[in-house]
N, C-alpha and C positions, 0 to 999 in steps of 0.2 A: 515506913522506913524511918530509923531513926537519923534526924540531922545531922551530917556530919560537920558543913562550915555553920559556919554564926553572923549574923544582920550584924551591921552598926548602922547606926545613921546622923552622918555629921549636918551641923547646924551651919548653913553659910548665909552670911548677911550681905548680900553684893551691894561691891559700889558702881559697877558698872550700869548697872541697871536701877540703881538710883535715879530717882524724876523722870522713869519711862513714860510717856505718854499716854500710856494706857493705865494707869495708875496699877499696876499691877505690884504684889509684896516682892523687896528685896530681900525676905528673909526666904530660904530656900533650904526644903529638907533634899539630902543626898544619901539616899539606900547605899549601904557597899556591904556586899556578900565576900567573905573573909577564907578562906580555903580551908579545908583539916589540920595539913601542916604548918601551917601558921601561928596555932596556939602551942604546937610541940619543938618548933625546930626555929628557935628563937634567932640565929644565924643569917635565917635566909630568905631571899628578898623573891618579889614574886612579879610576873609581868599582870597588865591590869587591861582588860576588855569593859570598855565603856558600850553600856546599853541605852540608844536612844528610844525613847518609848514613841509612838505613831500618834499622829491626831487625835486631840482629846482625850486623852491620857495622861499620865505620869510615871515619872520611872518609881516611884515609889507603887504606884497600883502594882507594876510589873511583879512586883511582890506579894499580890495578894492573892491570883489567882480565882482558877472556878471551880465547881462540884466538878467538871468535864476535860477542865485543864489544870495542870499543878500551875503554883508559884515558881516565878522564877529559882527561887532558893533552893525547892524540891527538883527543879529538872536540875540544879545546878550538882547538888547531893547526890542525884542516881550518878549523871555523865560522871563525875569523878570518882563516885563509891565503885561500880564497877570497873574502872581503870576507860572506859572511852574517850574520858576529855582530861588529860596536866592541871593540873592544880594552877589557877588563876586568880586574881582580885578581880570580881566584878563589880562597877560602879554604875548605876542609874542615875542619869542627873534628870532636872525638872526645867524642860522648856515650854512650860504652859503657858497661855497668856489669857488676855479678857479675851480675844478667837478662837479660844481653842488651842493654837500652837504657832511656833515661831518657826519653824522651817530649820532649826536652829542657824539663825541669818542673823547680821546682825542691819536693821533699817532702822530708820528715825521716825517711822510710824508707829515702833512698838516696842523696840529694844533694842540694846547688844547682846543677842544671846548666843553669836558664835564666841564672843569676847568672854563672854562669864564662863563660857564652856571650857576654853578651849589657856585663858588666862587667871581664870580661879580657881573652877575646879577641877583641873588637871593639877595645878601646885598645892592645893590644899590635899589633895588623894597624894600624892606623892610628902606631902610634911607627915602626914599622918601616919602614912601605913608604911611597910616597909617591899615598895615598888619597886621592879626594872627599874628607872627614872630615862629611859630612852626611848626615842620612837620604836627601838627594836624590841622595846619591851610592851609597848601599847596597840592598841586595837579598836577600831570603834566600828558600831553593825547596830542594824535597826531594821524595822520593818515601817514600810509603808511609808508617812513624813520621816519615820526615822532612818527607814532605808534610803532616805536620799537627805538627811543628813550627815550619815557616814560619807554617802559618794563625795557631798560637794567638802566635807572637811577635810575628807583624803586631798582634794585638790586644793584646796585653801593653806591647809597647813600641817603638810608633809612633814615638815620638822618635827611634829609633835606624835604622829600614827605614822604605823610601820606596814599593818594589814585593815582592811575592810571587806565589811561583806553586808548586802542589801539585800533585805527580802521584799520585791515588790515597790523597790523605790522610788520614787514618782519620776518619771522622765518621757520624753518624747511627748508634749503638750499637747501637740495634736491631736493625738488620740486619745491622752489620760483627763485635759481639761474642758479642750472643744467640746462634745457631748456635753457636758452640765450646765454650758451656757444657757439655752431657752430653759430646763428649770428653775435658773437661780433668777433668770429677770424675769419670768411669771413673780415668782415669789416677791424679791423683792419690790417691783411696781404692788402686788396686791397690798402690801402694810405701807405704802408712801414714801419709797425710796429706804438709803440704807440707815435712815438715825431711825426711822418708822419700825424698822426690821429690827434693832436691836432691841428698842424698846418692846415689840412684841416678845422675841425669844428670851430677854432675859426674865419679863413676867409667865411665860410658857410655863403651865405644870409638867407637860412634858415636851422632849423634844423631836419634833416628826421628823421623817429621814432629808424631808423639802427644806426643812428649817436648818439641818444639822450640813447638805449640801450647802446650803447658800451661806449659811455661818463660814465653809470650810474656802469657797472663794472671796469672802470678805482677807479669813486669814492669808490666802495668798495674796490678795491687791497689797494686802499691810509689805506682805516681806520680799514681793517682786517689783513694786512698782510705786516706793513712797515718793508722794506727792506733797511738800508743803503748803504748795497752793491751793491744794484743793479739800474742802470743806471738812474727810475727815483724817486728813494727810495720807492719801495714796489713790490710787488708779483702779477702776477695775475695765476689762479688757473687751468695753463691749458698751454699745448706748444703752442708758437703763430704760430708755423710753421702746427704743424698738429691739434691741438685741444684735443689732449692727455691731459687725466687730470693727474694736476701734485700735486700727494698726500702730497708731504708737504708743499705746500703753500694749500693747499684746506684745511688739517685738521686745519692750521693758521683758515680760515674761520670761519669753524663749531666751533672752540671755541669761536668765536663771537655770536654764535646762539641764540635767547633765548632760543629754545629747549635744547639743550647741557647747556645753563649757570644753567639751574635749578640743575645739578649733583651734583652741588658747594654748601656745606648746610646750606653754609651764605647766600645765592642768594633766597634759599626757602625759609630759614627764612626771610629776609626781605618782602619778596611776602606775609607771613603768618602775619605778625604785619601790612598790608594795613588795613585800613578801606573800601576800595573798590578795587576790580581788575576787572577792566571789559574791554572785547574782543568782537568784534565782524566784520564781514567779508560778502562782498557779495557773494552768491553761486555760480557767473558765473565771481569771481574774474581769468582775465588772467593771475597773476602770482602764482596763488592756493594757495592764501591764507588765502582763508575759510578751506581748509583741515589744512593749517599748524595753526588757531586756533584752529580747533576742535584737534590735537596732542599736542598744548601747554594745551589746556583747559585743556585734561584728564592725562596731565606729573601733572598739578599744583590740580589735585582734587587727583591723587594718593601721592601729598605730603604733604595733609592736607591744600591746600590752598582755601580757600573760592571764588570761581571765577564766577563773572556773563559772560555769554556765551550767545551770539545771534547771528543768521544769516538773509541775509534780501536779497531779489531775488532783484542783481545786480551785474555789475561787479566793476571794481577796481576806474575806474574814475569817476568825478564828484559825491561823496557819501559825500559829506560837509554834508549836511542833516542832518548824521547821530549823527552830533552832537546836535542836538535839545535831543539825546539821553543820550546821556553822561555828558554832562556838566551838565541839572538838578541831574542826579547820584552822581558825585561829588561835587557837592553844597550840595546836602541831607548830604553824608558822610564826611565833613568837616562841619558841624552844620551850614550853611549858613543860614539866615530869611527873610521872607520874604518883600519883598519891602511893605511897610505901603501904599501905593497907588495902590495896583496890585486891581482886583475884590476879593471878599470876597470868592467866591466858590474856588481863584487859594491857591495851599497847599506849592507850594515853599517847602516842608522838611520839615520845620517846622525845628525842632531839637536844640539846646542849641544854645542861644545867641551868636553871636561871636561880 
């Protein structure tokens, strides 16, 4: 198929993230996928779905795709070429860090990376392009970390996202982090605690699934549970000597939850002023987190939140797909229109001009 929108990718130099701890670059590449009508209809402004990319990743990879899955840019081309998904700006930002990923959280173990998100390049996509500039016009969804980046930004800051939707977002701890605990302290007691274990995995030629597990709860002690006191500023949720869980850095955790944030009744209210909240999860997700939507789903329908809920026979990996689901959702619900060139039968939403 030939391309119908066009890549840019802006150069942001954060100061937020200046002298992050992890010495990690402030210089930061931002994918944005540009619609069709955008190059022709010089007029008119367009609402903007932000795509957070999942653990160990980037939103720019989200562009690169596989022989098995397209590029974001190519699923972006069909949903609007044949009329299924309104003409949108989409933006992939980069919240990678020396762990793998930020949660996009902002902690003093590893960064502001709700702040650079949510305070640069939200204004820097809106100076540049010609955006909604309101929450009614924005959108933010992800899978996996990124599906519960959306969640907790939706609750963080409403002002800024109107709709979200999570594919497989990490929530209810109990069942998504418990389990990994006796892997991650085999491992790391085998290399000598956690400077032991970086230093093995960063000299690693490759990365084994044991290594990329316990990398993945390094990354959460950094963005649930920073510790300045302790050795590499932050907590992990469990003695490294025996595996004892260690209950006050773990309820640190669960206050991260999206399950637990709903308690908070600015957190529901925000959930409840979305134009869209939509979840959904494979049924044979390895880290169960089909069950921890179907507990978010029915926390957010006992608070009066309007929530679209699906499950769909897979597991956790390779589910890009599922966004052919959610992105036309969120274009509906941010009044996206249809591209003037799609087939006449595709419906795109339809809904108010933007």
């Amino acid at each position: 198929m030939t391309a119908l929108g066009r890549c840019e990718v802006l150069r942001l130099d954060s100061r937020v993230l200046a002298g992050n701890p992890l010495g990690d670059p402030v210089a930061r590449a931002l994918t944005v996928w540009l619609p069709p009508s955008y190059a022709t209809d010089g007029a008119r402004r367009f609402p903007v779905i932000y795509v957070l990319a999942g653990y160990g990743s980037t939103g720019a990879a989200l562009f690169e795709g596989t022989p098995w899955q397209p590029a974001l840019d190519a699923r972006l081309d069909r949903l609007v070429g044949s009329g299924a998904m309104g003409e949108v700006i989409v933006a992939a930002p980069d919240g990678f860090n020396r762990y793998g990923g930020s949660q996009y959280l902002d902690s003093p173990a590893s960064g502001r990376y709700e702040t650079h998100l949510c305070e640069e390049i939200v204004p820097a996509v809106d100076a540049a392009f010609r955006t909604v500039a309101t929450r009614a016009g924005r959108a933010v969804c992800g899978r996996s970390s990124g599906g519960y980046g959306a969640l907790v930004l939706g609750m963080h800051r409403p002002q800024l996202f109107g709709a979200i939707a999570s594919h497989a977002g990490d929530a209810y701890f109990e069942l998504s982090i418990l389990g990994d605990i006796p892997k991650v302290c085999r491992t790391l007691r085998r290399h000598g605690g956690v400077a032991g274990f970086l230093r093995h995995f960063d000299g690693a030629p490759t990365k084994r699934s044991e290594d990329v597990t316990a990398m993945m709860m390094v990354a959460l002690g950094a963005a649930y549970a920073p510790d300045p006191a302790l050795p590499h500023g932050f907590g992990l949720p469990f003695d490294l000597d025996t595996g004892e869980i260690d209950a006050a850095v773990w309820a640190r955790f669960k206050a991260n939850d999206p399950v637990e944030m709903l308690e908070l009744p600015e957190h529901a209210a925000a959930l409840r002023g979305m134009s869209l909240v939509y979840l959904d999860a494979g049924t044979r997700d390895e880290w169960a987190l089909d069950l921890a939507a179907r507990i978010l789903a029915a926390r957010l329908r006992g608070l009066g939140v309007a929530v679209e809920h699906e499950e769909f026979e897979d597991g956790h990996m390779g589910t890009a797909y599922r966004y052919d689901v959610s992105l036309p959702k969120l274009a509906v619900a941010l009044g996206a229109r249809t591209w003037p060139g799609a087939p006449r039968h595709g419906d795109g939403g339809g809904g108010a001009a933007a």
